[in-house]
N, C-alpha and C positions, 0 to 999 in steps of 0.2 A: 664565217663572214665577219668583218672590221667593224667594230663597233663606232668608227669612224669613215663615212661615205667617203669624207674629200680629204682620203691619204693619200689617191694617186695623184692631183694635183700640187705641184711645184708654188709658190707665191712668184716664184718668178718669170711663171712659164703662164702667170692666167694673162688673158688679152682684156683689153677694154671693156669687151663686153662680159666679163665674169666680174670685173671689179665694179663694172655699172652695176649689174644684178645683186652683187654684197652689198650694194649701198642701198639698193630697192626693200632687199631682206633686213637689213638695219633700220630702214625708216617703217617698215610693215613692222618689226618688233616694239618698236616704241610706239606703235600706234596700238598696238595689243596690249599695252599697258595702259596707254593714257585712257582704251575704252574698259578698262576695269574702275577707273575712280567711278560713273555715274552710278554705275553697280555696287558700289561700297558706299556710296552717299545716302542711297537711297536706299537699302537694307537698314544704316544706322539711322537714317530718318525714322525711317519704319518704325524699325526697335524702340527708339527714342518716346517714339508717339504713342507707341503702344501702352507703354510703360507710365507716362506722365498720364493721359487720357483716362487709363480704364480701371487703372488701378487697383486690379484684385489679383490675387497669388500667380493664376493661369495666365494673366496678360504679361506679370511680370517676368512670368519665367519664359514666354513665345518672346517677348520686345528682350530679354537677356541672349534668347537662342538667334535672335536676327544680326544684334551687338558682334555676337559671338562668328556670327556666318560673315559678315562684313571684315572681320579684321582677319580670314581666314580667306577671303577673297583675294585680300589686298597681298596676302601674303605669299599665296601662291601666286599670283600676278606677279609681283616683284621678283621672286624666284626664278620662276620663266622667263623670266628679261634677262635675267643674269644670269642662266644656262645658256641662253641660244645666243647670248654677246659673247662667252667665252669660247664658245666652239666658232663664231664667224671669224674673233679674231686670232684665230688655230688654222683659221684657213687662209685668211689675207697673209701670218705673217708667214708661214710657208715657203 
């Protein structure tokens, strides 16, 4: 099996309504990203708070491990926006 679903699709052969739906799938991935920032905000908040607040070894090292989960968020977020834009634009320009 293709490790690519839309090789039998032509770019020239898709109709309106496969070009409406890439643009659907274009606006649902960037909304997949934009809902990773409140979730990296708020991890570093976390961390931050933890860290400033409590200020003993074990708080620093949980408000470090939240730090650490945030920018691992963001990063695989990023990532997946930029896997699934290079395969929609494999399939428009077809």
């Amino acid at each position: 099996m293709s490790k690519e679903p839309y090789t039998r699709f032509q770019g020239e052969q898709l109709i309106l309504r496969h070009l409406l739906a890439a643009d659907r799938t274009v606006l649902a991935n960037e909304r997949a990203l934009l809902s990773h920032t409140p979730t990296v905000i708020a991890f570093a908040i976390a961390g931050g708070s933890i860290i400033h607040f409590l200020g003993t070894v074990v708080a620093d090292v949980f408000g470090g491990l939240l730090i650490a989960v945030a920018v691992m968020v963001i990063a695989v977020g990023v990532w997946r926006y930029q896997w699934f834009r290079r395969r929609l634009n494999q399939l428009v320009r077809k």
